[in-house]
Structure formats: C-alpha cells, structure tokens
C-alpha positions in Angstrom: 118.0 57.0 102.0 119.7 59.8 103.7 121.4 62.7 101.7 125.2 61.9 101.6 125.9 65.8 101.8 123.0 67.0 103.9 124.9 70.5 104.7 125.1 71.9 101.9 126.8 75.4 103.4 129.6 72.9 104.4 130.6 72.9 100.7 129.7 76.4 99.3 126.9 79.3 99.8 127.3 80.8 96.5 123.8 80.3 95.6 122.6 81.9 98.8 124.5 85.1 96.8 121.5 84.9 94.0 118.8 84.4 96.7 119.9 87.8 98.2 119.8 89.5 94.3 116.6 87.7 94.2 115.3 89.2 97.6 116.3 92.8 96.6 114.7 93.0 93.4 111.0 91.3 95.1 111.9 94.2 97.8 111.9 97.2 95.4 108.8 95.3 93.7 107.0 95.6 96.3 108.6 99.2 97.7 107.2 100.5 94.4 103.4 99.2 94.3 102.9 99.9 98.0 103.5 103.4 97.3 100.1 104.3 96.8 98.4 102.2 99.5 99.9 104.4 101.8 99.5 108.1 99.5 95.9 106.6 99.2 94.7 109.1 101.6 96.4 111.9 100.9 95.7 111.4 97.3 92.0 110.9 97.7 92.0 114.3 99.6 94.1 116.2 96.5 92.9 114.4 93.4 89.1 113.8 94.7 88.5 109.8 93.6 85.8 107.8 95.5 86.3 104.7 96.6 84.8 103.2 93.8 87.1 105.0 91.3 90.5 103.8 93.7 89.0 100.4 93.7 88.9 100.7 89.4 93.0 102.2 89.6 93.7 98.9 91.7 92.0 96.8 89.1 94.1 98.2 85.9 96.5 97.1 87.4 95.8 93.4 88.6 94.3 93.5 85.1 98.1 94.6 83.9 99.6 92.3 85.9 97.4 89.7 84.7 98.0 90.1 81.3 102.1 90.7 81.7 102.2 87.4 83.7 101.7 85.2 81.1 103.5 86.8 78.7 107.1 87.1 81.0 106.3 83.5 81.8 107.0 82.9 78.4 109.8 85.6 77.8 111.7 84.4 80.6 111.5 80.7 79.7 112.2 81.8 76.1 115.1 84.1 76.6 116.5 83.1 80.0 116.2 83.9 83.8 119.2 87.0 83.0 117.5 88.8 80.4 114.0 88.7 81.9 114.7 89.9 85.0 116.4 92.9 83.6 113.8 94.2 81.0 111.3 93.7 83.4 112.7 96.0 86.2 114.1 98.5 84.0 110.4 99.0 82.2 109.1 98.9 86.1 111.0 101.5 87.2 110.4 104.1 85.0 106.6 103.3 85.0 107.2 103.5 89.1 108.7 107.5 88.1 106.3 108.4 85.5 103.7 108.4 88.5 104.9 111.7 89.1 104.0 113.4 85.5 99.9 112.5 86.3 97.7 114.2 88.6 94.1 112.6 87.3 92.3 109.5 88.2 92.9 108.5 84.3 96.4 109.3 84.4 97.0 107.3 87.6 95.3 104.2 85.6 97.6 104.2 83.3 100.7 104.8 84.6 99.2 101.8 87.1 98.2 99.8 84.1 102.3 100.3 82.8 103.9 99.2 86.4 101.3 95.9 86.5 102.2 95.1 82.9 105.9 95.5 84.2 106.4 94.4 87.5 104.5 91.0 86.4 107.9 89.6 85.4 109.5 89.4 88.9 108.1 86.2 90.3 108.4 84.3 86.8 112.0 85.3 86.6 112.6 84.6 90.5 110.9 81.3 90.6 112.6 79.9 87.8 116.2 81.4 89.1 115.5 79.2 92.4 114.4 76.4 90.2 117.8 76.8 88.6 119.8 77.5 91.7 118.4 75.1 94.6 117.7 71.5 95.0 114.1 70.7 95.9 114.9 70.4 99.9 116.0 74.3 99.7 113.6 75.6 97.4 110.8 76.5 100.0 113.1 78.2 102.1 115.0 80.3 99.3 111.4 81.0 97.9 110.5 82.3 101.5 113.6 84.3 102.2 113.3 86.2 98.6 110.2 86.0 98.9 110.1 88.2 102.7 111.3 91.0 100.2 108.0 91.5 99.4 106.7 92.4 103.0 110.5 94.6 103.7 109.1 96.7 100.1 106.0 97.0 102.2 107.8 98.2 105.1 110.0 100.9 103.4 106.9 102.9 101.8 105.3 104.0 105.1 108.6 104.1 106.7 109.8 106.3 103.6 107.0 107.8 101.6 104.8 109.8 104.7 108.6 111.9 104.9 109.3 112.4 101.1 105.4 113.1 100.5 105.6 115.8 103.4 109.2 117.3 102.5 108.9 117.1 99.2 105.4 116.1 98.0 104.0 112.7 96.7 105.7 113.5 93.2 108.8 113.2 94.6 107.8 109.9 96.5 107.4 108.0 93.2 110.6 109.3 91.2 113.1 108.3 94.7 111.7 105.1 95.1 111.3 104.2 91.3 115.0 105.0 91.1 116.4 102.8 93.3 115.4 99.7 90.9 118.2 101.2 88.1 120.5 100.4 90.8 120.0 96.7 91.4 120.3 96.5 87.6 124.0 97.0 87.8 124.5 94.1 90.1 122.2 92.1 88.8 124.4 92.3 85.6 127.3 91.9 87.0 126.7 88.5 89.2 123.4 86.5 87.7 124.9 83.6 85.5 123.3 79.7 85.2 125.0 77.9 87.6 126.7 75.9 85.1 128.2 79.0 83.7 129.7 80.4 87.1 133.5 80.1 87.7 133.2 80.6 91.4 130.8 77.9 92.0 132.5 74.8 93.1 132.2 71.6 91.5 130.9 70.0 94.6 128.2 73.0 95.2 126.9 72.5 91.4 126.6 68.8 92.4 124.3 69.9 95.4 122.2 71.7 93.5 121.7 69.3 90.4 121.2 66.2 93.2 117.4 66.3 92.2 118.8 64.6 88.7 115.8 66.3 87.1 116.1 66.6 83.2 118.3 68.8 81.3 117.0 72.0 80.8 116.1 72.3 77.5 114.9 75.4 75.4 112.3 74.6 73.2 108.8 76.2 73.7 105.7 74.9 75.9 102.3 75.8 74.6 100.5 77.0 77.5 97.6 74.8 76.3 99.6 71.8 77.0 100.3 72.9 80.3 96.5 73.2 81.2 95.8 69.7 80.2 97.7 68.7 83.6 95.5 68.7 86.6 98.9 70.3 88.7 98.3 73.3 86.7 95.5 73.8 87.5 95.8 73.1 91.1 98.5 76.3 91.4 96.5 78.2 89.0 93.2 77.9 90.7 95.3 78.4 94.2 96.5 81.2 93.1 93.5 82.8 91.9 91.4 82.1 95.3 94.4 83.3 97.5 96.0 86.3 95.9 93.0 88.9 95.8 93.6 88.9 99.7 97.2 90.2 99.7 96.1 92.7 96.8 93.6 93.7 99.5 96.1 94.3 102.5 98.4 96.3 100.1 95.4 98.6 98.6 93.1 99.1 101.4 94.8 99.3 105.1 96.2 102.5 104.5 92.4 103.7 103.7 90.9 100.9 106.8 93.0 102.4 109.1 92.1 105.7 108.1 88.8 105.6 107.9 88.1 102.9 110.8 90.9 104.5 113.3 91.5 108.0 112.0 94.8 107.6 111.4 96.4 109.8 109.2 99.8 109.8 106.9 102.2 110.0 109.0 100.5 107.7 111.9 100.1 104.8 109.0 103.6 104.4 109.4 103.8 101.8 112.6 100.8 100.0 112.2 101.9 99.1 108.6 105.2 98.3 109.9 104.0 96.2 112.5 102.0 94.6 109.9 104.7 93.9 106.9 107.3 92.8 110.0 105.1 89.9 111.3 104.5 89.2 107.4 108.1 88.8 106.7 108.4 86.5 109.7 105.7 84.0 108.3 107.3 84.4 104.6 110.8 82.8 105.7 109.1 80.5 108.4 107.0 79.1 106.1 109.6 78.2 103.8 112.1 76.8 106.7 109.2 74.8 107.6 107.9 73.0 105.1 112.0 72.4 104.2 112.1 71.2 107.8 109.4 68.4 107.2 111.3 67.3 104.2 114.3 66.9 105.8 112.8 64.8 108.4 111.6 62.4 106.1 108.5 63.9 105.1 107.4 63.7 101.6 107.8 66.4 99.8 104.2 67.0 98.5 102.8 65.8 102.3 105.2 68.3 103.8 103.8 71.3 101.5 100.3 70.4 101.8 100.8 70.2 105.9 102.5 73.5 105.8 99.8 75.4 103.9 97.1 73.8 106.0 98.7 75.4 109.3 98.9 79.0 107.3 95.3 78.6 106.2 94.2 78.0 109.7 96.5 81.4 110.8 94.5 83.2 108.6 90.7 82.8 110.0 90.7 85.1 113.0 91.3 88.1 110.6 87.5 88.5 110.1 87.3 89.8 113.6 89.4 92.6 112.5 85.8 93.7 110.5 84.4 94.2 114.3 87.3 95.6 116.4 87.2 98.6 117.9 91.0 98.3 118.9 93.4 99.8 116.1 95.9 97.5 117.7 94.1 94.1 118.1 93.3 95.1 114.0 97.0 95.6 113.5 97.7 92.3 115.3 94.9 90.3 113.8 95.8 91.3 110.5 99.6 91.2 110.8 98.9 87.4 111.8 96.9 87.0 108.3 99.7 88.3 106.3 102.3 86.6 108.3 100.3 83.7 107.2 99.9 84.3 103.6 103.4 84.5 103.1 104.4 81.2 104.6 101.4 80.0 102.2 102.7 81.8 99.3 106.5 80.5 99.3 105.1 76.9 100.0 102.4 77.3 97.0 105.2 79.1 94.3 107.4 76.0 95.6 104.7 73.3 94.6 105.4 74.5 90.9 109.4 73.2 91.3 108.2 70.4 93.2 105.8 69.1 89.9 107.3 70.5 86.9 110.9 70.0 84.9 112.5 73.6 84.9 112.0 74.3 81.9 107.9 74.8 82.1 108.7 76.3 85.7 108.5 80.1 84.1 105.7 79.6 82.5 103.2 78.0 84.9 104.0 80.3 87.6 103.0 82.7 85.0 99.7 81.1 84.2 99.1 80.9 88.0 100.3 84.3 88.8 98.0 85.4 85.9 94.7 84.1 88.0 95.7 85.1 91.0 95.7 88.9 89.2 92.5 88.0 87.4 91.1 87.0 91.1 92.2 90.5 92.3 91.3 92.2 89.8 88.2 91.0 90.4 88.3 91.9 94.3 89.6 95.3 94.1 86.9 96.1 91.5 84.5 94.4 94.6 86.1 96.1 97.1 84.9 99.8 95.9 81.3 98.8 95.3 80.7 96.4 98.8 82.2 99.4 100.9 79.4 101.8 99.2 76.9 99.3 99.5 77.3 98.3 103.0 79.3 101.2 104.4 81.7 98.4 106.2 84.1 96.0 106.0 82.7 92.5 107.1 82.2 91.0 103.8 86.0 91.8 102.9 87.4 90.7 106.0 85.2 87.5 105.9 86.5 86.5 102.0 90.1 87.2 103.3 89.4 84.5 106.2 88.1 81.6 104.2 89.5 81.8 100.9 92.9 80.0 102.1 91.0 76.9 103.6 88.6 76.6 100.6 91.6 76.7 98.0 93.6 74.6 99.7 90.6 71.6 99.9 90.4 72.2 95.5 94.3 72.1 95.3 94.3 68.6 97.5 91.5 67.0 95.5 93.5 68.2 92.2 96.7 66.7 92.9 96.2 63.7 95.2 98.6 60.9 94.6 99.4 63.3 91.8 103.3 62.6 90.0 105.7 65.3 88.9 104.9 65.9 85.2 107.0 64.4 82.2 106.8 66.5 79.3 
C-alpha cells in the first residue's frame, strides 16, 4: 500500500523547524566536549598529566555521562521533551565555563564529571522530540541531520579553540564556547511545543506526522526493569555499548595521535580534524537518507535499518591500517571514512528505538542504551591510557575501533530477528 501523501514538504515543513533547534543544540553538545581533545596537548604540556591520568579525566566523564543518561531518560519522559532539554543545557553550559576556574588534573575531573552528568540529556531529549515530530519513514533522516550537529561541534573546536587558546588562553576557550549554549536556550523557549499544541502547524502536516497511528502518548512511568525484560532493549543497549567507546576514542585521542604520531601541533590540528568531522557529518545525514530511502522503496523498515548498518560497519574496517601509516593524510582519510561511518550507524541505531517502542518508553530506552554505550567508554578511555604505556602504540585501539561495528551488529540481529514492536 502506497502512502496517499508521500511528500510530505508538499503540505508543511514546520517540523523540519524543530530538527534544525534539534541540530543546534547536538552542535554546541558536541562544540563543548571536543574542547579538550584538541587543548589535550597544550594542556598536557602546562598542567603535566600522563596519558594515563588523561585517559582517567575521559573516564569521569563517560562514567558522568553514564550515570546522567538514565536518569534524563527518565526526566524527560517524566516531565516532557521542553523542560528536559532546557535544564540539561543550561546545567551543561555552565559546567562547559567552569572549566576555566581549574588548572589541576583533579579539578579537570570534576568539572568533566559535571559536563558528562549534564550533557547526557541531549540525545534522550532529541530522540524523543523526533519520536514526537516525525513519522517512522522520516525519522532516520531527521535523526541523521540533527544528529550531523555532532560532527559540525567537532568541527568548530579546532576551527575555533587553537585561535581563542593562543589570543586569549585556553581559559577563555571554555567560557566563549560554554556561552554560546545560553543562547539557544532563548529559542528553544520560544519555538519547541508538542505538535499537538502548535498553532502554525497545519492540520494536514499533524496528520503526516501521526500516520504511524501508534498509541497515544501517555504519561505514566516505565520501570526501567520492565524495559530490560524485552530482548529489543537489549539489542540497542548492548549496540550501543560495543559501538560507542569508538567515537569517544576519535573525540579524546586524535588530537594527541596526531600529535604524537605526526608532530602536529595546535594550530596544525585544525585541518586534519576538519577533514575528519566534515566526512563524518556527510555519513551522519547519508546514513539517515538511506535507510529512509530503502523504506520508501518498499523495504521493511527493520530490513532497511539492519542493511544500512551493515554497509557502515563494513566502512569502518580499513581504519586499523591507520595504526600502521606513515602518511598523516592517508590516517586523516582512513579515519574520516570510520567516523563518516559511525554516524550513518549511529542515526540508524538511535532510529531502531522509534522503530520498536511506543513514544512514550522512547526517552527512556535511549537512555538505558546511551548509558552502556558510556559504560563501554568509560571502559575504553580508562584502556586507552594503560595499552598506549604498555605497548607504546596504537594497533590494539585502532583494531577494537575496526571490529566492534560488525561484531555488534551480528548480537543486535540475533536479538531482534523476526522481532515485533513492543506493546506495553
């Protein structure tokens, strides 16, 4: 059966309004944890951490992040898409700024610990607005466009930080960009309603995006332990956990890789990470158009995913040659390939959450999954400090990043074969 209104533009694009909100706030995310990626070199020179001690700052904060997941899961679902978004940022923001007050490996831990604990509640809050906002045939590609914010945040901090570190010094580097999230507040106030609550939406555009007929949303609490008793939990949870470690990897350690592989110093990070976080914002939307494109050609939806992911995770295996280059450029490329990839993965596995879940549980399972994909990295980045002493390279790192897609993607297909959307 063919959609009756297959254009959905043709009748309104008012909902592509809260995908660009959603898109700026997972930019200034990201602007504002990439930070110190690339000041991870010039801070290692000033404050004197090894690479142990960086790898233990990275882990507070997974381990922050971790924790805060779970909880705005359930604060968003609770309280609404509105109100979580805006606590979360505003907390995040002034963690960002109070970077500038510490000058100790301690003090960066906890100021890290604050912004993990805070910035956790931007993917709960997004997920669930796109749940709320899109039918099922858009909701890969809206996760992938707001989604690309993530890789433009990574683009601004070497484009930005190497010329407010060196004009200014790094203090002033955190309090700029840790600013700019008090500014997206305003809008978001002013614009972000339920669509049922938004006078400018037209009647036929709230048709579009209710065609799915899913439930009503009601407002009554899920136990998390209910959730885990469904095998599509733990398929996106155990995803999530295998596959995010790698991106907490790119954001942490290039800046240092580069440095200490190349040479490269502040303010020659700035193209190669570019480079990088450009080709990753390319996958990030392509992936989503994609897997949107299968669906509208008649592919199931949960065939059309699965396909999708298994092209990224196949993208992603030549990045262990990066471990064995001695071309700064064919690293660049290699690994700008690999991220490219993991965002295509990354809007299509977020999407699978939508795809099995009523909206009202979507908050809080991305949580949960967000939540092991923080323990995973947490995890890694502790890893990361102690394999680099140990073997004085970075093979085993590179070689984890190329096979953990693959691997995770054979558990999630096991987990959810001829699997049903849940009914609460």
């Amino acid at each position: 059966m063919t959609d009756p209104q297959p254009r959905g533009a043709s009748f309104g694009n008012y909902r592509w309004r809260i995908c660009a909100l959603l898109f700026f706030a997972t930019t200034i995310n990201y602007l504002d944890r990439s930070i110190l990626g690339v000041l991870a070199p010039t801070l290692k020179e000033d404050i004197g951490w090894t690479d142990i001690e960086y790898g233990y700052i990275g882990t507070v904060f997974t381990a922050a992040y971790a924790l805060g997941l779970v909880g705005f899961g359930w604060f968003v679902d609770r309280f609404g898409t509105k109100i979580g978004y805006a606590v979360s940022l505003t907390a995040w923001s002034l963690a960002a700024m109070a970077h500038a007050l510490v000058s100790t490996v301690l003090g960066f831990g906890i100021v890290r610990g604050l912004l993990g604990l805070s910035e956790s509640g931007n993917f709960p809050s997004a997920i669930k607005a796109t749940a709320e906002w899109f039918p099922k045939k858009e909701r890969a590609l809206a996760t992938g466009i707001f989604n690309s914010g993530a890789n433009i945040g990574a683009i601004l901090a070497p484009a930005v930080v190497p010329w407010l570190t060196i004009t200014y010094g790094w203090p002033a580097a955190f309090v700029v960009t840790g600013g700019v999230g008090l500014v997206w507040l305003f809008f978001w106030g002013l614009y972000y309603r339920r669509p049922d609550d938004e006078k400018k939406l037209s009647k036929a555009e709230l048709e579009y995006i209710q065609s799915d007929k899913e439930e009503a949303v009601k407002q009554e609490k899920i136990p998390w332990l209910h959730l885990l008793r469904f095998r599509q939990t733990w398929a996106f949870v155990i995803g999530k956990f295998m596959t995010d470690p790698v991106w907490w990897f790119y954001l942490y350690w290039l800046g240092l890789y580069l440095n200490e592989n190349f040479g490269v110093k502040l303010k020659g990070l700035a193209l190669p990470l570019i480079v990088i976080y450009t080709m990753s914002s390319v996958g990030s939307i392509g992936g989503g158009w994609f897997s949107g494109f299968l669906i509208g050609r008649g592919m199931v939806v949960g065939r059309a995913r699965r396909l999708t992911m298994l092209l990224f995770a196949c993208m992603v295996v030549p990045v262990v040659i990066a471990a064995w280059t001695q071309s700064m450029w064919l690293a660049v490329l290699l690994i700008g390939v690999a991220a490219a990839a993991h965002q295509g993965w990354s809007a299509n596995i977020f999407t699978t959450v939508s795809d099995m879940f009523p909206k009202r549980a979507v908050g809080s399972v991305t949580g949960l999954g967000g939540m092991a994909g923080s323990v995973g990295g947490m995890l890694f980045m502790a890893a990361s400090g102690w394999i680099l002493k140990w073997t004085g390279n970075y093979v085993t790192l590179f070689l984890v990043c190329g096979s953990a897609y693959l691997l995770a993607l054979g558990i999630m297909t096991v987990l959810t074969w001829k699997a049903k959307p849940v009914d609460l």
